[in-house]
N, C-alpha and C positions, 0 to 999 in steps of 0.2 A: 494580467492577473485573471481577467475574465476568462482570454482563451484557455488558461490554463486548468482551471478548473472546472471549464467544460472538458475539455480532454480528459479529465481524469475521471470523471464523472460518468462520460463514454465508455470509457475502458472498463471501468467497473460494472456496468450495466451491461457490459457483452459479455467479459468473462463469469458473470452472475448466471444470464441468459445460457451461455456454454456449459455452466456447471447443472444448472436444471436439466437440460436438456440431454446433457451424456454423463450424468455423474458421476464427472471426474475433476479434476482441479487442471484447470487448463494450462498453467508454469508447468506444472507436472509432465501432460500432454506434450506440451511444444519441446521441454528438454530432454521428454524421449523420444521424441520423432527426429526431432535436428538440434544438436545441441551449439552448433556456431550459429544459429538463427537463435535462437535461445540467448546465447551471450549478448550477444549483438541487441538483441531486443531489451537484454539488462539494463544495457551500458545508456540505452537511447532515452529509458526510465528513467534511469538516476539523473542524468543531464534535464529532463522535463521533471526532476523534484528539487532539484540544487536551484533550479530558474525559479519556481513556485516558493519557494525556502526564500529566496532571495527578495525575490517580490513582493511575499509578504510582509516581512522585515521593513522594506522600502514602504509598504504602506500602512504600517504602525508609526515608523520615525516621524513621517511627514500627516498623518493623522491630526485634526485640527483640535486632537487635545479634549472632545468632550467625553465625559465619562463611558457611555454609552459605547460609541463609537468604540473608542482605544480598548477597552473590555471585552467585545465583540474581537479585534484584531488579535487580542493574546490569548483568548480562547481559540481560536484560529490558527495561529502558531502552535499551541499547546498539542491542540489536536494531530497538526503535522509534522509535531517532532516526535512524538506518541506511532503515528502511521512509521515515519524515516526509522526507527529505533525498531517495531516489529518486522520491518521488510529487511532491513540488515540483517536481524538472527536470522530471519526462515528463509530469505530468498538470494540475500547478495550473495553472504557468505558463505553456505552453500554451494551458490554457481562459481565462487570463484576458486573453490575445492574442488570443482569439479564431481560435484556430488549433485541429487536430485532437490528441489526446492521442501522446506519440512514444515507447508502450511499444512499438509496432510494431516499429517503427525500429531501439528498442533492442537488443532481443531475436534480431531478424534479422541485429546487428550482431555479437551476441557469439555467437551459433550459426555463421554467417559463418567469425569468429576460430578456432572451436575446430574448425571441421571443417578448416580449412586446417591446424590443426598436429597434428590427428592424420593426415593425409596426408605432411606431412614429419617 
């Protein structure tokens, strides 16, 4: 569970790093440079969140039951089904149409929304 969430945590702090540094979205990047390294890099994601998914799960069941604790664990879950749910729209699905990833899109839409309502 540990390693896992460093991993993830990794990954997020480089493609963070990458997006400051060339302002671009780096899915975006990799499935226009090479789109079978792109899949392929899908496929290896999804497998390191189904483990993470799973693990979690495993350490809420066996969780020793105090409030605290078990609270902490489905907030946890909450949050990575919330992540698994927005990576399905923008990025599985998507890649497996063979289309580009639409965190772009996304993100330009809700920066979009929030600049127009702090104007009015």
């Amino acid at each position: 569970l540990l390693a896992c969430s460093f991993y993830l945590c990794c990954i997020s702090f480089l493609a963070f790093g990458f997006m400051l540094y060339t302002g671009k979205d780096p899915l975006y990047v990799l499935a226009d440079h090479d789109a079978s390294v792109y899949l392929l890099q899908q496929a290896g994601f999804v497998v390191v969140l189904l483990l993470y998914a799973i693990l979690l799960t495993l350490a809420t069941c066996v969780s020793n039951g105090s409030g605290k604790e078990l609270s902490c664990r489905f907030v946890q879950l909450t949050l990575h089904g919330v992540f698994c749910l927005f990576y399905y729209q923008l990025v599985w699905t998507p890649a497996m149409l063979d289309e580009m990833p639409q965190i772009e899109n996304f993100m330009s839409q809700i920066f979009k929304s929030s600049a127009e309502s702090q104007v009015t």
